[in-house]
VOPAGU-2260 file (C-alpha; in pm, 1 decimal, decimal comma):
REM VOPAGU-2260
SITE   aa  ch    i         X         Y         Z
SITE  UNK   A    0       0,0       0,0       0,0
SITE  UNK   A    1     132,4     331,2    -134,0
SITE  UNK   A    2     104,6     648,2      79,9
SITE  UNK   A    3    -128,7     797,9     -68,5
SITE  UNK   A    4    -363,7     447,6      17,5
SITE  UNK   A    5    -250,7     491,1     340,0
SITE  UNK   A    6    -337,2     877,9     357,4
SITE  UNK   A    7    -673,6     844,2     194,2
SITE  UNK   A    8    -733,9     534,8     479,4
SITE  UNK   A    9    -692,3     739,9     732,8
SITE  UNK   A   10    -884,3    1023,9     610,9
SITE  UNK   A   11   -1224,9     802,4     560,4
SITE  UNK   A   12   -1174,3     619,9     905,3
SITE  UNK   A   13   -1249,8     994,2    1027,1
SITE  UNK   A   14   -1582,4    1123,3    1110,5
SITE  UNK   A   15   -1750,8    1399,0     970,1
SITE  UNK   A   16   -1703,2    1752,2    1158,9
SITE  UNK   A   17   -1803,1    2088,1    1187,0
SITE  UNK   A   18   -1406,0    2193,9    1117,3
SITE  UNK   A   19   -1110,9    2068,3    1263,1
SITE  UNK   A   20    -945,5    2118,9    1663,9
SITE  UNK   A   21    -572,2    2115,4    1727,2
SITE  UNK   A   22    -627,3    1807,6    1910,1
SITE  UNK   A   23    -715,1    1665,5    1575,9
SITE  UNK   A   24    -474,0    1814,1    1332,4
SITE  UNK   A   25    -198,5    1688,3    1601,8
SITE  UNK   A   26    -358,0    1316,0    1513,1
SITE  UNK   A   27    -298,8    1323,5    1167,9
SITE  UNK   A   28       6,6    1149,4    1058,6
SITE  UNK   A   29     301,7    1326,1     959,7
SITE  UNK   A   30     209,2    1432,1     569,1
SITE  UNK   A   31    -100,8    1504,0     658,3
SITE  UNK   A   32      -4,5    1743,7     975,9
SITE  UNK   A   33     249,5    1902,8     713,5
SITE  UNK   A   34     -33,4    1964,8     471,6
SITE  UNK   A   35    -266,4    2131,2     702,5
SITE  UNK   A   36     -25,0    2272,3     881,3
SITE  UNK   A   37      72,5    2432,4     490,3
SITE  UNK   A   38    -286,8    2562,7     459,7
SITE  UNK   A   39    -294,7    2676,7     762,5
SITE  UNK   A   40     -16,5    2909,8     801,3
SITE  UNK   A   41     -60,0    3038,3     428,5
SITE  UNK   A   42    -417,7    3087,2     456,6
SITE  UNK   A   43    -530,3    2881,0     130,2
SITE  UNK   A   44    -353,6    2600,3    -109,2
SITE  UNK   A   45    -403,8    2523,4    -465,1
SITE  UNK   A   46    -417,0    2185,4    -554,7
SITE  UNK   A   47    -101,2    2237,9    -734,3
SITE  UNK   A   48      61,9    2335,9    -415,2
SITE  UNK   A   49     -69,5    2044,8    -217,2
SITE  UNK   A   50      45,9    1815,0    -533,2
SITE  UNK   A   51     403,7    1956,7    -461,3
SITE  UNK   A   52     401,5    1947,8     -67,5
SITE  UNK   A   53     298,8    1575,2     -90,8
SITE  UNK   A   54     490,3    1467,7    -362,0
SITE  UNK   A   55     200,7    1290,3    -551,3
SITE  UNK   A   56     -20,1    1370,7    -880,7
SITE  UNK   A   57    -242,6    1677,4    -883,4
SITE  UNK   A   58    -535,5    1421,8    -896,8
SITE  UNK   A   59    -446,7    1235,0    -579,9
SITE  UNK   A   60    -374,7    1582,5    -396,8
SITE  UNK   A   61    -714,5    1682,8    -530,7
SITE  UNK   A   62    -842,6    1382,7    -371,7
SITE  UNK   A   63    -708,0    1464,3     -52,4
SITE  UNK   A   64    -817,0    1787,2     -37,4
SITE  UNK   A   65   -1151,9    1665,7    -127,4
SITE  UNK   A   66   -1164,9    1392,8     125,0
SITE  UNK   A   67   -1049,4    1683,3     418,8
SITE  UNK   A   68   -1351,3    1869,1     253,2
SITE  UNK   A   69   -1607,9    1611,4     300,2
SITE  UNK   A   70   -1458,5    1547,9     610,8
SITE  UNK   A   71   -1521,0    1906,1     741,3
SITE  UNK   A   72   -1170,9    1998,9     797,4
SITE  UNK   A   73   -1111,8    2196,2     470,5
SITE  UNK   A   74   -1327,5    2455,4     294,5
SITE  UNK   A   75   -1328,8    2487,5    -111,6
SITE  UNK   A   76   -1358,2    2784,0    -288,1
SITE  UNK   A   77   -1273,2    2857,0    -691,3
SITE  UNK   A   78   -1083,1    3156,6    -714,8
SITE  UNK   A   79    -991,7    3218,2   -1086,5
SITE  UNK   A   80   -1075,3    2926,4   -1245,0
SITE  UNK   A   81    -889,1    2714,5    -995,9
SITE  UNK   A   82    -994,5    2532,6    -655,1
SITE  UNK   A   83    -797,9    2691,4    -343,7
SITE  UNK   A   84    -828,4    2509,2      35,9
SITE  UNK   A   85    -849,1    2691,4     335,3
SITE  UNK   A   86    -869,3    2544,9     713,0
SITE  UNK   A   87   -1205,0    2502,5     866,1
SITE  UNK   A   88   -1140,9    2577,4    1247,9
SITE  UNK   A   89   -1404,9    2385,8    1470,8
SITE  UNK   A   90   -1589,7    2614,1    1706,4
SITE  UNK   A   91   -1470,6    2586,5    2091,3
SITE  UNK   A   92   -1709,6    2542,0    2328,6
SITE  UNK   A   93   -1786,8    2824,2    2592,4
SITE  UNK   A   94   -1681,6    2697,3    2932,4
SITE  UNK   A   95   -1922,3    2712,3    3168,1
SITE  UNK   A   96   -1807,4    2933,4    3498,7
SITE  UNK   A   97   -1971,1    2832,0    3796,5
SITE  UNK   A   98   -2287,5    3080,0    3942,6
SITE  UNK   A   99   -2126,5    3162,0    4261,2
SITE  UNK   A  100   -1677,8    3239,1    4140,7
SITE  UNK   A  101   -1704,5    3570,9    4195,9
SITE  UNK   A  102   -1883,6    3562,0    4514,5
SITE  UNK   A  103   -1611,0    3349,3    4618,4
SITE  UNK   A  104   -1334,4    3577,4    4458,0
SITE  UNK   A  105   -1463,8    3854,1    4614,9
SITE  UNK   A  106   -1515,0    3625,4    4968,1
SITE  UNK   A  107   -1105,4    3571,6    4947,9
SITE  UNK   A  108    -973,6    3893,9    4852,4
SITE  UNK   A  109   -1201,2    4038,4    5191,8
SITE  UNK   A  110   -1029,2    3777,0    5380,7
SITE  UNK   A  111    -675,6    3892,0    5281,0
């Protein structure tokens, strides 16, 4: 099995999310990291530069990409005739702060 089997395995064992966490892109195997990790600090990626990153055809990078896209991690756009990737952050959760903190806060800080 080739890498790009291998990439496109793990890719459908994922599930299907509303954008990708750090915990997740720190999952990803190695080419993979390196690819979002591309997108992410440029801002975008043509398939031509995901092609080059990964060392494989323009059709299996555009695979790829696709598979991140239907995977929720990517977003696709055509910008001039050609398809450009950008990261898909997942929303964080509020945390919830407990009713009474500042009561307590302010409980200490008369204390001291």
């Amino acid at each position: 099995m080739g890498i790009f089997d291998r990439m496109k395995k793990e890719i459908d064992a994922r599930e299907k999310q509303e954008g990708i966490t750090l915990a997740d892109l720190l999952d990803l195997s190695p080419p993979l990291r390196r690819l979002m990790n591309r997108i992410t600090r440029e801002g975008q990626l043509s398939i031509e530069g995901a092609a080059e990153l990964l060392e494989e055809t323009p059709a299996n990078a555009q695979q790829t990409l696709n598979a991140f896209v239907e995977k929720g991690y990517l977003e696709r756009e055509q910008q001039e005739g050609k398809w450009i990737y950008r990261t898909r952050f997942a929303r964080t959760r509020p945390r919830q702060i407990p009713a009474g903190i500042w009561s307590a806060v302010e409980g200490r800080s008369r204390d001291d």
